[in-house]
FIFI-29659 format. One record per atom (N, C-alpha, C, O, CB): residue number from 1; x, y, z; chain. Coordinates in nm, 2 decimals. Glycine has a CB too. Layout:
BEGIN
+------+--------+--------+--------+-------+
| tido |   east |  north |     up | balum |
+------+--------+--------+--------+-------+
|  NUM |      X |      Y |      Z |     A |
...
+------+--------+--------+--------+-------+
! end
This chain:
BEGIN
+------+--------+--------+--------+-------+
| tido |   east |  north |     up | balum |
+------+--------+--------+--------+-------+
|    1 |  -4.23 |  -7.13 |  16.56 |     A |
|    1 |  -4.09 |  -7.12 |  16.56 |     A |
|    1 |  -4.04 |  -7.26 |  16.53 |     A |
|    1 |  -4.07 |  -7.36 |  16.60 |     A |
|    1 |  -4.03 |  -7.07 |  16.69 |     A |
|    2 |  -3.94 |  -7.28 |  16.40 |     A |
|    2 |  -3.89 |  -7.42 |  16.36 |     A |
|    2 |  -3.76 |  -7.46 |  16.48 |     A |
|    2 |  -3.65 |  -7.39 |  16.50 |     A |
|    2 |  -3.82 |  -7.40 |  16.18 |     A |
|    3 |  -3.80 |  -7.58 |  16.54 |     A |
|    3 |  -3.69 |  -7.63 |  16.57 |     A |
|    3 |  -3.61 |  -7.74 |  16.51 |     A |
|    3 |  -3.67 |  -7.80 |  16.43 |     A |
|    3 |  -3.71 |  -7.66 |  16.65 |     A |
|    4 |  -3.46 |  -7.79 |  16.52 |     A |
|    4 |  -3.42 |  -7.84 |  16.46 |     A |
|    4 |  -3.41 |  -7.99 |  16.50 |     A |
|    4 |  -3.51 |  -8.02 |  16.56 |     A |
|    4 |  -3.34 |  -7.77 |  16.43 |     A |
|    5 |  -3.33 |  -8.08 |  16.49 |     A |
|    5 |  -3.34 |  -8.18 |  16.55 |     A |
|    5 |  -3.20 |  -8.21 |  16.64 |     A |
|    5 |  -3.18 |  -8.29 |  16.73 |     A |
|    5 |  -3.38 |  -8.26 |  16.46 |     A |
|    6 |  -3.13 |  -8.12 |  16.58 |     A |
|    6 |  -2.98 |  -8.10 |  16.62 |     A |
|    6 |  -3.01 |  -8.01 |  16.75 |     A |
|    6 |  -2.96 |  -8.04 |  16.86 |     A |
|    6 |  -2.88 |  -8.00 |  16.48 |     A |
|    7 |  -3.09 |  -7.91 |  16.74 |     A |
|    7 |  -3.14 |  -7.86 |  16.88 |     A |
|    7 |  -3.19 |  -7.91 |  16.97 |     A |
|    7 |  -3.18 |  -7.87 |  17.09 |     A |
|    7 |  -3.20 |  -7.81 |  16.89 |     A |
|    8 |  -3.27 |  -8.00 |  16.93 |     A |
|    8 |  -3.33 |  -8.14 |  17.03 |     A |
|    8 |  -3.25 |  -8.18 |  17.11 |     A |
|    8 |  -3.24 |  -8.15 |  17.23 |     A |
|    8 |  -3.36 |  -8.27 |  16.96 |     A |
|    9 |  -3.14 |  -8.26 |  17.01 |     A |
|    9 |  -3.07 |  -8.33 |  17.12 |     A |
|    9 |  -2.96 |  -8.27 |  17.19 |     A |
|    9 |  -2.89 |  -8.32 |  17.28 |     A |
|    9 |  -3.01 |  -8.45 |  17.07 |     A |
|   10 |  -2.93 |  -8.10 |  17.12 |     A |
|   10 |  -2.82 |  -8.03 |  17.24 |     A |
|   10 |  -2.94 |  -7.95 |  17.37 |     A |
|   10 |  -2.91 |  -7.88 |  17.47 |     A |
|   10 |  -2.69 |  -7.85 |  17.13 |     A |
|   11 |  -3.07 |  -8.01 |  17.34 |     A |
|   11 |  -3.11 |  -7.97 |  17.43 |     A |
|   11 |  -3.14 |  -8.09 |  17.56 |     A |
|   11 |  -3.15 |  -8.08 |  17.68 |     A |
|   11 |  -3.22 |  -7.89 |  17.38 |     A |
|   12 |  -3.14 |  -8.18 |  17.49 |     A |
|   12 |  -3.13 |  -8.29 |  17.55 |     A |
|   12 |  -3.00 |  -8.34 |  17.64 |     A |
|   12 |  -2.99 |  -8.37 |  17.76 |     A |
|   12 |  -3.14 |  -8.36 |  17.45 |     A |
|   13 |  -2.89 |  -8.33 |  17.53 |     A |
|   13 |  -2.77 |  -8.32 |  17.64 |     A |
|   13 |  -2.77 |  -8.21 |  17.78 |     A |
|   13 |  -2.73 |  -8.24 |  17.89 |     A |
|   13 |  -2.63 |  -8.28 |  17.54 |     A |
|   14 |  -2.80 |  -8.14 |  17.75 |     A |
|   14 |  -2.77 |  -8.00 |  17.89 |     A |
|   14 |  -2.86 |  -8.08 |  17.98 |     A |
|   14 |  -2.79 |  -8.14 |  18.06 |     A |
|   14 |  -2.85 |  -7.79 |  17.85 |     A |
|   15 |  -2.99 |  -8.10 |  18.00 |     A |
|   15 |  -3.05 |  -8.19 |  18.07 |     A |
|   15 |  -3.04 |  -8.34 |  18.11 |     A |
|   15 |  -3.11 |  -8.40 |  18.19 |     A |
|   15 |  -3.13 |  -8.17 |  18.03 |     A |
|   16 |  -2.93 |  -8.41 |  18.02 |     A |
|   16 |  -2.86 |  -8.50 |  18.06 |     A |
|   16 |  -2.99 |  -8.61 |  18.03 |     A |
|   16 |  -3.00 |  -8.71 |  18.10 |     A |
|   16 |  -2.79 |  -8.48 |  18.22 |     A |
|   17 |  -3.08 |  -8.58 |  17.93 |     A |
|   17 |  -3.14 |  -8.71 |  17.84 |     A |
|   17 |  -3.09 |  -8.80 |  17.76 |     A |
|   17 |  -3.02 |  -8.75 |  17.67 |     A |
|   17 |  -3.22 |  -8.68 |  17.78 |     A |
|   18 |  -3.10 |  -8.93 |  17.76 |     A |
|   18 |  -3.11 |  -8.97 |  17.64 |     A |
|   18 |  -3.22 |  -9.03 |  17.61 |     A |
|   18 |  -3.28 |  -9.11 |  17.68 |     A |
|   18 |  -3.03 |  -9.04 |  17.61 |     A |
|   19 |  -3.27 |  -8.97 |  17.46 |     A |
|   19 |  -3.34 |  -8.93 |  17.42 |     A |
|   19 |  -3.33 |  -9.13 |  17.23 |     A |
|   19 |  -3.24 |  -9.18 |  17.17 |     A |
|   19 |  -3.30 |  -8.73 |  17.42 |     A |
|   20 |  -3.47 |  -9.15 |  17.22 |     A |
|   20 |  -3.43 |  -9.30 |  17.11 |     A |
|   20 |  -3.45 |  -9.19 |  17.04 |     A |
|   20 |  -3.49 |  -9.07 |  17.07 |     A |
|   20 |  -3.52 |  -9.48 |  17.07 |     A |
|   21 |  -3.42 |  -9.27 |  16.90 |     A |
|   21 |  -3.41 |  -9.16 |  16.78 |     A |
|   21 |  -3.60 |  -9.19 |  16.75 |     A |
|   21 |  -3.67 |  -9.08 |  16.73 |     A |
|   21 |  -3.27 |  -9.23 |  16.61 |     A |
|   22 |  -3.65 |  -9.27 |  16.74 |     A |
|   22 |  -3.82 |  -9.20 |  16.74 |     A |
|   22 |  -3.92 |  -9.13 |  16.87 |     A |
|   22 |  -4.04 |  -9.10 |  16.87 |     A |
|   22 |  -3.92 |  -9.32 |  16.70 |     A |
|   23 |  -3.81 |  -9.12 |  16.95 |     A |
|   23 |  -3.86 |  -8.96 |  17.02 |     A |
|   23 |  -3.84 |  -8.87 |  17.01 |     A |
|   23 |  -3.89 |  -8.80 |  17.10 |     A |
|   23 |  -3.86 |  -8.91 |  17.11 |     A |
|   24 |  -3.74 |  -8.80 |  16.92 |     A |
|   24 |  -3.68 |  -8.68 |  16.88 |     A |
|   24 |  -3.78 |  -8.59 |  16.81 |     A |
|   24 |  -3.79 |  -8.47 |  16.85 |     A |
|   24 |  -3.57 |  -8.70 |  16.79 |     A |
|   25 |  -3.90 |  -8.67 |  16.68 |     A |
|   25 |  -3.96 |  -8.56 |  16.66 |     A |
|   25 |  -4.04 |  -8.55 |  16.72 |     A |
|   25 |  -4.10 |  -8.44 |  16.71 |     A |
|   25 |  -4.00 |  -8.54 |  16.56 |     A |
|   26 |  -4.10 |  -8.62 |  16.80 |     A |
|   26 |  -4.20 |  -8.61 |  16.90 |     A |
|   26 |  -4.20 |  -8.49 |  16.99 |     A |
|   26 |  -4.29 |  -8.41 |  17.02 |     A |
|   26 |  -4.18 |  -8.73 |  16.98 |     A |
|   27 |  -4.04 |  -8.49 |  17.02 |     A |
|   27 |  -4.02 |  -8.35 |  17.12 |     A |
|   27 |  -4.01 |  -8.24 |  17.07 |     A |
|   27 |  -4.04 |  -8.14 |  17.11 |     A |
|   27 |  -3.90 |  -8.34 |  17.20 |     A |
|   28 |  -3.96 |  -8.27 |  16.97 |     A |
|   28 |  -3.93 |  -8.16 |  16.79 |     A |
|   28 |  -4.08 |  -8.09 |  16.80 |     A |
|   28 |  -4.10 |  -7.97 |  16.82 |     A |
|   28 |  -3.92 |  -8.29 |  16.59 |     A |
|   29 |  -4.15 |  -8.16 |  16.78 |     A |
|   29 |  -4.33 |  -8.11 |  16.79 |     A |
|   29 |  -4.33 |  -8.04 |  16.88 |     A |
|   29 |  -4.34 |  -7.91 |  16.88 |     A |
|   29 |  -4.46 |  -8.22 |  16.81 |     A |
|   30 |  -4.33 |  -8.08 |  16.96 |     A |
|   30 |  -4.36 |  -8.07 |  17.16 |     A |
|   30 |  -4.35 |  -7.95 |  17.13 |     A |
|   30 |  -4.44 |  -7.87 |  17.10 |     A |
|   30 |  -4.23 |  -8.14 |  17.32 |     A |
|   31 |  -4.23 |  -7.93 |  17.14 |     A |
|   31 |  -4.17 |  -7.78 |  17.19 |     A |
|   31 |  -4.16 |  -7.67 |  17.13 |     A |
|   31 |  -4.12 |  -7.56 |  17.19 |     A |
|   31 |  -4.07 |  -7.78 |  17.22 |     A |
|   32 |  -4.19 |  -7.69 |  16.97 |     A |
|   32 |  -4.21 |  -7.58 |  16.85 |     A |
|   32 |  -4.38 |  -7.57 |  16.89 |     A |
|   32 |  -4.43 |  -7.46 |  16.86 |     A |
|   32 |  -4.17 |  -7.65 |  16.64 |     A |
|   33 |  -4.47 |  -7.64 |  16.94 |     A |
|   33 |  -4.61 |  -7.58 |  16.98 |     A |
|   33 |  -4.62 |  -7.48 |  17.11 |     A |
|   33 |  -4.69 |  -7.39 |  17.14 |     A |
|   33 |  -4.71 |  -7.70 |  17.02 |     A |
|   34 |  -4.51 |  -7.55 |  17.19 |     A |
|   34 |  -4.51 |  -7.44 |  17.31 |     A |
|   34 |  -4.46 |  -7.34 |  17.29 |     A |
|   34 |  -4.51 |  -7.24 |  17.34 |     A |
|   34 |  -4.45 |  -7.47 |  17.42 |     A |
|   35 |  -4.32 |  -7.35 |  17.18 |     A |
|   35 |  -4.24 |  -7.20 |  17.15 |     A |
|   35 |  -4.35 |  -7.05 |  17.09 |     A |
|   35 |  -4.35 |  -6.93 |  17.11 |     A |
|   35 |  -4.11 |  -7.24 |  17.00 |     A |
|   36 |  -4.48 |  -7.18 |  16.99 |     A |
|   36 |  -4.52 |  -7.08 |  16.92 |     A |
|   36 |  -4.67 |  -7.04 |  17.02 |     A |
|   36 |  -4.75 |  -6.95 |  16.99 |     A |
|   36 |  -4.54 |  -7.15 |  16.74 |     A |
|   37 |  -4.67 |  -7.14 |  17.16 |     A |
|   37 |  -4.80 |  -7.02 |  17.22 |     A |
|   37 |  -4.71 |  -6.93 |  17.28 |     A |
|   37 |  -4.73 |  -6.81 |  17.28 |     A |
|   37 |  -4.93 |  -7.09 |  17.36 |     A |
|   38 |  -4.60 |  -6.98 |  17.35 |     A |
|   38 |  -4.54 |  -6.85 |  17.44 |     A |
|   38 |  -4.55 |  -6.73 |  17.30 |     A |
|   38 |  -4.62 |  -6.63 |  17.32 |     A |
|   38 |  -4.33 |  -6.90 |  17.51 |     A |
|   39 |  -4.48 |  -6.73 |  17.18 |     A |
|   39 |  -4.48 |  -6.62 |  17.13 |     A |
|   39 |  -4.67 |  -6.53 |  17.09 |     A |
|   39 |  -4.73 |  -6.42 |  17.10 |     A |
|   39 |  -4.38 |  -6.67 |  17.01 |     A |
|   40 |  -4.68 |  -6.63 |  17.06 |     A |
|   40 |  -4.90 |  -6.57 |  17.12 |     A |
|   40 |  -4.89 |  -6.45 |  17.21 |     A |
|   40 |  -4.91 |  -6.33 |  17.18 |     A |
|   40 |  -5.01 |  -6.71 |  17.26 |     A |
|   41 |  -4.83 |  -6.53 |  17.36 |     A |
|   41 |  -4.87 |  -6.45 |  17.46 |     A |
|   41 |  -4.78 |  -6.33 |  17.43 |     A |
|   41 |  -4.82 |  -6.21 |  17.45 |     A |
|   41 |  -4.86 |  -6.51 |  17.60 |     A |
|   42 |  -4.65 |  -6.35 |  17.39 |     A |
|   42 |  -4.54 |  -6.24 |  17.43 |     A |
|   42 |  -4.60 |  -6.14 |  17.35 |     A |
|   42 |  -4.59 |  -6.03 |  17.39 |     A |
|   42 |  -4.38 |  -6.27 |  17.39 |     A |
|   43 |  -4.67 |  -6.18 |  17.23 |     A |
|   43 |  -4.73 |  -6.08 |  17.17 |     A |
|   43 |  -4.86 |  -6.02 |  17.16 |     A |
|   43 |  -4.91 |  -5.94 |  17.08 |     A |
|   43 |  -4.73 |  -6.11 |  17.09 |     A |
|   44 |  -4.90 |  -6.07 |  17.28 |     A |
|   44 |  -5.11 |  -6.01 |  17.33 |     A |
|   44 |  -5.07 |  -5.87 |  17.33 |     A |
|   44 |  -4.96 |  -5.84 |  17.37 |     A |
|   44 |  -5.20 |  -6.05 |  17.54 |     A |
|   45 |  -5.15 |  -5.81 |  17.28 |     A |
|   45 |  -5.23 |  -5.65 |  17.29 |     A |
|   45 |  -5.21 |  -5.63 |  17.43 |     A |
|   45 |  -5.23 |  -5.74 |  17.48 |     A |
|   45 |  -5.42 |  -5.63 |  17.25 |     A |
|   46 |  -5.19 |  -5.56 |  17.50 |     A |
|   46 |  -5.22 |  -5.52 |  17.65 |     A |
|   46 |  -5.24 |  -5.41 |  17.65 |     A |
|   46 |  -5.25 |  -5.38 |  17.77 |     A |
|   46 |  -5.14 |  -5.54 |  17.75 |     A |
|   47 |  -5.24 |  -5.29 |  17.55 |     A |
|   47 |  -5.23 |  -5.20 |  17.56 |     A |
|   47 |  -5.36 |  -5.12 |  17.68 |     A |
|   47 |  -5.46 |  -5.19 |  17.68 |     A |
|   47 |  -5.20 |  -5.18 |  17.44 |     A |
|   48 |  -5.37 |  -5.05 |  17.72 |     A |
|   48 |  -5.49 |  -5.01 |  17.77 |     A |
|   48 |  -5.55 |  -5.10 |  17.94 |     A |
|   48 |  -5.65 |  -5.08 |  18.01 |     A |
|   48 |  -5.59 |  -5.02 |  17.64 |     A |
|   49 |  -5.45 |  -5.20 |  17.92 |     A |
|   49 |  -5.50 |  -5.28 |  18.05 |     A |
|   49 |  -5.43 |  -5.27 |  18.20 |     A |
|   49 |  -5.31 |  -5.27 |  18.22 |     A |
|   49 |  -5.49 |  -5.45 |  18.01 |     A |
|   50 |  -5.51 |  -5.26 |  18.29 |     A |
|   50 |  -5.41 |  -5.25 |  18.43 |     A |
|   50 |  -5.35 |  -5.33 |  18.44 |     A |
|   50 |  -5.36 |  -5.44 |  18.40 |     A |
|   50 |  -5.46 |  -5.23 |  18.56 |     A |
|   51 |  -5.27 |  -5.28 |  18.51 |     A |
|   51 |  -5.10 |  -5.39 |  18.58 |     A |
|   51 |  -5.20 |  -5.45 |  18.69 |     A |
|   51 |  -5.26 |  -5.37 |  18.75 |     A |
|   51 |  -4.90 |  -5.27 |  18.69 |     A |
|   52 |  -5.23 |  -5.59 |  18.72 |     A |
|   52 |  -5.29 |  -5.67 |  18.78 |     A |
|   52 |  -5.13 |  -5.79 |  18.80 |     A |
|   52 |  -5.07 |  -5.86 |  18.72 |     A |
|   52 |  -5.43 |  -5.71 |  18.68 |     A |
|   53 |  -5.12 |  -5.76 |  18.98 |     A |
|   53 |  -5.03 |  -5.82 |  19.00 |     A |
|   53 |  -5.07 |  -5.96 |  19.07 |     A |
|   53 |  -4.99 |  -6.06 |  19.08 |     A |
|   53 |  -4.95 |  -5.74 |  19.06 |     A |
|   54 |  -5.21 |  -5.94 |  19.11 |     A |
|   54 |  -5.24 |  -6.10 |  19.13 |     A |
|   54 |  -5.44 |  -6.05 |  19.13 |     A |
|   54 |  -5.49 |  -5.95 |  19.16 |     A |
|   54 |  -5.14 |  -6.18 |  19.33 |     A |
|   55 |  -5.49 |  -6.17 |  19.09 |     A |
|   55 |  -5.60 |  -6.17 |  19.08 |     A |
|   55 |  -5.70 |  -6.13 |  19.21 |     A |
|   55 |  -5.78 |  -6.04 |  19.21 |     A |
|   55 |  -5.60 |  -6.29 |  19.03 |     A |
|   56 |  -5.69 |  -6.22 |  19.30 |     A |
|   56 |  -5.70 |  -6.15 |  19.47 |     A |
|   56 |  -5.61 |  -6.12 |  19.55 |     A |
|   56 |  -5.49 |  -6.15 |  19.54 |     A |
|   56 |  -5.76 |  -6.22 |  19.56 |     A |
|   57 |  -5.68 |  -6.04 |  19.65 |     A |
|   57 |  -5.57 |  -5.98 |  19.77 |     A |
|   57 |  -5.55 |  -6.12 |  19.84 |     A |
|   57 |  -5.62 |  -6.20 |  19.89 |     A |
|   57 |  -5.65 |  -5.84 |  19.90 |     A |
|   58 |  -5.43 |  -6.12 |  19.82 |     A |
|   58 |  -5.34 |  -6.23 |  19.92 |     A |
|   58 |  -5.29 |  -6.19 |  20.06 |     A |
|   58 |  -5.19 |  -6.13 |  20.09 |     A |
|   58 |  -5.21 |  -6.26 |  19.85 |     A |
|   59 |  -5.40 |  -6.27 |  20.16 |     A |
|   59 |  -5.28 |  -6.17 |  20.32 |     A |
|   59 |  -5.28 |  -6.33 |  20.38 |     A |
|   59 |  -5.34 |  -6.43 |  20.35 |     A |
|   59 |  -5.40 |  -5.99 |  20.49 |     A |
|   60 |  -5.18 |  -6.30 |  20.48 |     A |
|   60 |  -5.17 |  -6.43 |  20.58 |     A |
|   60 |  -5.27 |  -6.41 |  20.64 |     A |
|   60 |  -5.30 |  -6.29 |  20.66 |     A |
|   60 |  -5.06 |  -6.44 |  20.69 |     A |
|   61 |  -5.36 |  -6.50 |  20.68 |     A |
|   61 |  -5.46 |  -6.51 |  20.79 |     A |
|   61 |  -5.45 |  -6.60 |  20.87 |     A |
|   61 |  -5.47 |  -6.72 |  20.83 |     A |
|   61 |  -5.58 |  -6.51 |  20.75 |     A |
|   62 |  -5.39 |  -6.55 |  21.05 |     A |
|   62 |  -5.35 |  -6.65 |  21.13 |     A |
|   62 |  -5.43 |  -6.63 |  21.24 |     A |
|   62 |  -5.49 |  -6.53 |  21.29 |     A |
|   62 |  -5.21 |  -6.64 |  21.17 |     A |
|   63 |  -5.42 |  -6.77 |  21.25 |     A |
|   63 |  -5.51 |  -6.77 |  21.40 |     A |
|   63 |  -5.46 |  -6.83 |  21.53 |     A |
|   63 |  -5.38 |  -6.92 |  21.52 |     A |
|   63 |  -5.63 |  -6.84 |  21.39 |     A |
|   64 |  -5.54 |  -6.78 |  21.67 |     A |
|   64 |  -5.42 |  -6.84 |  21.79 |     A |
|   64 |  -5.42 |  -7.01 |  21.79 |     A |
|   64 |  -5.52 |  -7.08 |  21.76 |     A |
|   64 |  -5.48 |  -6.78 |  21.96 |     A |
|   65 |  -5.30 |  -7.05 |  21.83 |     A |
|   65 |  -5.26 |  -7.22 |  21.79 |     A |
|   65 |  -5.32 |  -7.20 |  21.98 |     A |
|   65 |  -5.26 |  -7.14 |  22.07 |     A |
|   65 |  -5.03 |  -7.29 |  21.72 |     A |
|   66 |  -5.44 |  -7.27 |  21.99 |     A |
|   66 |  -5.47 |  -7.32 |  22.11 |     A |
|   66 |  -5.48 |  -7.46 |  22.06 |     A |
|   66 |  -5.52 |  -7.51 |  21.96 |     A |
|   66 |  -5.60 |  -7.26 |  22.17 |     A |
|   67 |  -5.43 |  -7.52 |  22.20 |     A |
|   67 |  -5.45 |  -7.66 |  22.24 |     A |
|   67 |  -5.58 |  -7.71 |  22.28 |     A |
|   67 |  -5.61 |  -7.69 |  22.40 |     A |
|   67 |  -5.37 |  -7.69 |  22.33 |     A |
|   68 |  -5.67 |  -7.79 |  22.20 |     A |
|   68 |  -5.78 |  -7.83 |  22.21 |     A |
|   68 |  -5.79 |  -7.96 |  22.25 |     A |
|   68 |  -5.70 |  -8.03 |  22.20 |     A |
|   68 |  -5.84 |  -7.81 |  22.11 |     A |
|   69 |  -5.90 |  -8.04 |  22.37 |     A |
|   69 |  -5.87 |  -8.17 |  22.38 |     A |
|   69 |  -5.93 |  -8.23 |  22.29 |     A |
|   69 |  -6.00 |  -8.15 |  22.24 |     A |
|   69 |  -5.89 |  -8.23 |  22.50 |     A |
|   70 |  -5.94 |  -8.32 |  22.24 |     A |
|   70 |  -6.05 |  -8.41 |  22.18 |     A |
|   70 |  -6.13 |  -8.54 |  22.23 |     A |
|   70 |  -6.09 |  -8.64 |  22.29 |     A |
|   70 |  -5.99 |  -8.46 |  22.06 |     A |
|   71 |  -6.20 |  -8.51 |  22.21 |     A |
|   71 |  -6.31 |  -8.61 |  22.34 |     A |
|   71 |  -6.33 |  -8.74 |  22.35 |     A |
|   71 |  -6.36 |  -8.79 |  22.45 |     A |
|   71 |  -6.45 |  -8.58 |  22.34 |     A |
|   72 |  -6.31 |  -8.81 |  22.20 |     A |
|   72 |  -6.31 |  -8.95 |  22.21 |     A |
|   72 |  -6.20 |  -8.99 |  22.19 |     A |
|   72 |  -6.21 |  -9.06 |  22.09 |     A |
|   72 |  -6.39 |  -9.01 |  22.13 |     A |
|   73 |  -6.06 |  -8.99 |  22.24 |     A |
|   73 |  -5.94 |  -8.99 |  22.20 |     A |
|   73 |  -5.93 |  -9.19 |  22.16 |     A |
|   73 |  -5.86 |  -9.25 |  22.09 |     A |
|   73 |  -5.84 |  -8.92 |  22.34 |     A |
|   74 |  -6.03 |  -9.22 |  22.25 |     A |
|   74 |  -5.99 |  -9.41 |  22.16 |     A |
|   74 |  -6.04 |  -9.37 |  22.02 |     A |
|   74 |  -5.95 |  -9.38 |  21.94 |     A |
|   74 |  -6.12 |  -9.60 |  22.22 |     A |
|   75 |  -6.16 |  -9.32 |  21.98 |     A |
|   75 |  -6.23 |  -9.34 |  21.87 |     A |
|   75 |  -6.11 |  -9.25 |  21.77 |     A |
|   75 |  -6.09 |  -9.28 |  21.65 |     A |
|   75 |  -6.41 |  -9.29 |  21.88 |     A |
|   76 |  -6.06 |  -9.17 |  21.80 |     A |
|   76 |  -5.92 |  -9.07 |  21.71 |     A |
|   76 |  -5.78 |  -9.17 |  21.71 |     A |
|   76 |  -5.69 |  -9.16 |  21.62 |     A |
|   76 |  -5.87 |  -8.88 |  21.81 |     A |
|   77 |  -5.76 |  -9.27 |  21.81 |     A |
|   77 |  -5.61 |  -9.36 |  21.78 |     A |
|   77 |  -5.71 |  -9.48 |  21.72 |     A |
|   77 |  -5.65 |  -9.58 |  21.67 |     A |
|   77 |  -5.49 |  -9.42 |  21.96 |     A |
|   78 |  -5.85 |  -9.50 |  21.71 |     A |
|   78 |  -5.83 |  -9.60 |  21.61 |     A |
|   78 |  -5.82 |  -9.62 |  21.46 |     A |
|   78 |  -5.83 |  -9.71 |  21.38 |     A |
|   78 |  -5.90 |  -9.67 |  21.64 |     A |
|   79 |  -5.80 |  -9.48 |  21.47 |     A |
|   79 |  -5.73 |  -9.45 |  21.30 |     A |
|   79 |  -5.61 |  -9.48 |  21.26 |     A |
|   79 |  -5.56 |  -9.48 |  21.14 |     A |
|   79 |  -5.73 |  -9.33 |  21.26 |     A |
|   80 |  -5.54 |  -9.51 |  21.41 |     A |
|   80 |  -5.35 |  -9.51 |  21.40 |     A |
|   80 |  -5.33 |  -9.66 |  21.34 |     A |
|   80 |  -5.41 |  -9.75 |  21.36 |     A |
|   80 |  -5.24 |  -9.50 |  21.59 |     A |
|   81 |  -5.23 |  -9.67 |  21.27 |     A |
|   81 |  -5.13 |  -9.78 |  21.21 |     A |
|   81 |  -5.06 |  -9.82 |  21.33 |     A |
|   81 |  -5.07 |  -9.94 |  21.36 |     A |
|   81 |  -5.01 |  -9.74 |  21.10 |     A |
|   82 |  -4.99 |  -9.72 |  21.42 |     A |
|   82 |  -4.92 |  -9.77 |  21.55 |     A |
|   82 |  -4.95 |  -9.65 |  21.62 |     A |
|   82 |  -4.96 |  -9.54 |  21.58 |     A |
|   82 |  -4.78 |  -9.81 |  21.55 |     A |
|   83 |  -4.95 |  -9.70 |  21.73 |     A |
|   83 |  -5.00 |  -9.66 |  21.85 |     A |
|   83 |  -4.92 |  -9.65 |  21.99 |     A |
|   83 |  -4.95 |  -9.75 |  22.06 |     A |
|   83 |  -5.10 |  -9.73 |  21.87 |     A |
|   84 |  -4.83 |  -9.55 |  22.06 |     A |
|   84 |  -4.80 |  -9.57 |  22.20 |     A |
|   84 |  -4.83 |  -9.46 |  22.30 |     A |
|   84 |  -4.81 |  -9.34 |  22.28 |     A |
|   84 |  -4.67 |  -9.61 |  22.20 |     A |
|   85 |  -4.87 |  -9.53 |  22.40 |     A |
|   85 |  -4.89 |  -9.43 |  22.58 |     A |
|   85 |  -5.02 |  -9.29 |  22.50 |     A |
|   85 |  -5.01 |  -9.17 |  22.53 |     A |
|   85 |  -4.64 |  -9.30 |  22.67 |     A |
|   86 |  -5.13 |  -9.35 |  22.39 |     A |
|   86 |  -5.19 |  -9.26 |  22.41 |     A |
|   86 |  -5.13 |  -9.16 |  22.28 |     A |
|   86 |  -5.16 |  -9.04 |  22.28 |     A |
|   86 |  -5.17 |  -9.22 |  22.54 |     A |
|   87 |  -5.07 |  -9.22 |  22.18 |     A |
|   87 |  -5.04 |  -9.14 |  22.08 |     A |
|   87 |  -4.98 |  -9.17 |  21.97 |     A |
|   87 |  -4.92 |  -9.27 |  21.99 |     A |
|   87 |  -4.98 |  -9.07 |  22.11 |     A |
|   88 |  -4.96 |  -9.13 |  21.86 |     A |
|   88 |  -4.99 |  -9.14 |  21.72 |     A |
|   88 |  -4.83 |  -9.21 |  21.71 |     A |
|   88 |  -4.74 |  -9.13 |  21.73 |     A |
|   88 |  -5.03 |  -8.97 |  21.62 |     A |
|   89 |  -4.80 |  -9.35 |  21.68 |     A |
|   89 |  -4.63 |  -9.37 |  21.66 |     A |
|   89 |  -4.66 |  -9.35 |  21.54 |     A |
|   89 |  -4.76 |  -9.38 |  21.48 |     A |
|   89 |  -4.54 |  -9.52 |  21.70 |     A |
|   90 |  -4.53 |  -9.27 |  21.48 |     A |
|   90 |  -4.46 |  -9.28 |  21.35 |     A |
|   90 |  -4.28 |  -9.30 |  21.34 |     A |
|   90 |  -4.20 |  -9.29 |  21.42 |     A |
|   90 |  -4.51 |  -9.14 |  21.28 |     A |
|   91 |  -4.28 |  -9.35 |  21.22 |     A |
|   91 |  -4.16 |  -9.34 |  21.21 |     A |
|   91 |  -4.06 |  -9.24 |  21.25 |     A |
|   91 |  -4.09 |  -9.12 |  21.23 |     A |
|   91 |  -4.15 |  -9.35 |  21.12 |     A |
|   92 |  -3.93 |  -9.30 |  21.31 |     A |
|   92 |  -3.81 |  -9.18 |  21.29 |     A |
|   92 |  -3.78 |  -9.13 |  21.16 |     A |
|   92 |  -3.79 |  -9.20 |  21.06 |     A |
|   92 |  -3.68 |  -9.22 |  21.33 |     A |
|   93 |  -3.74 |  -8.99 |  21.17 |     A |
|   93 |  -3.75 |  -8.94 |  21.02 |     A |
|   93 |  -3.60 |  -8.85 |  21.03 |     A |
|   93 |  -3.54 |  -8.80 |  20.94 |     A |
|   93 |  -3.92 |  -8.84 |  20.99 |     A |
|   94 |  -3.58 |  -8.85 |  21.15 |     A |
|   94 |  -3.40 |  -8.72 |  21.19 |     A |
|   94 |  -3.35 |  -8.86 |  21.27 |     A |
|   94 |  -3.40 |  -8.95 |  21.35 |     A |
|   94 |  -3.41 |  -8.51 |  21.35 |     A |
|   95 |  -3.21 |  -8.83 |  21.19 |     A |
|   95 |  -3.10 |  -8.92 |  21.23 |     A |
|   95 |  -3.10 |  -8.92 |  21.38 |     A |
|   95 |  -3.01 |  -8.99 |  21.44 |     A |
|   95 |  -2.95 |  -8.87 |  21.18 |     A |
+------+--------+--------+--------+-------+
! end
């Protein structure tokens, strides 16, 4: 599919680019290669193939949130940056 260059840059404007004038055909390219795989696919054969809505079965798999101790608790804070009363300091992050 031909794009123009005048399309470029009204595509450019909507996305609020500015765009130098020797990247225009650059994108010019870009996007007449992508136009012309999407039309590839839009046009695959499927005839005869099952509706495959996802490749595997997708389920939540949850498990019970038990509280476990951990046994060397110095050798696990000396991984911390900061450290207080026995526990991981981090930054405030809520007002």
């Amino acid at each position: 599919m031909k794009v123009s260059k005048e399309e470029i840059l009204h595509i450019a404007d909507l996305a609020s680019l500015e765009l130098k004038e020797n990247e225009i055909e650059k994108y010019r390219e870009n996007l007449e290669e992508i136009l012309n795989f999407a039309d590839i696919v839009n046009n695959a054969n499927v005839e005869g193939l099952d509706i495959t809505v996802g490749a595997n079965k997708a389920e939540n798999v949850f498990r019970k949130d038990e509280v476990i101790e951990f046994e060397d608790k110095a050798l696990l804070l000396a991984n911390a940056p900061s450290k207080d009363r026995n526990m991981f300091k981090i930054p405030k992050v809520i007002n």
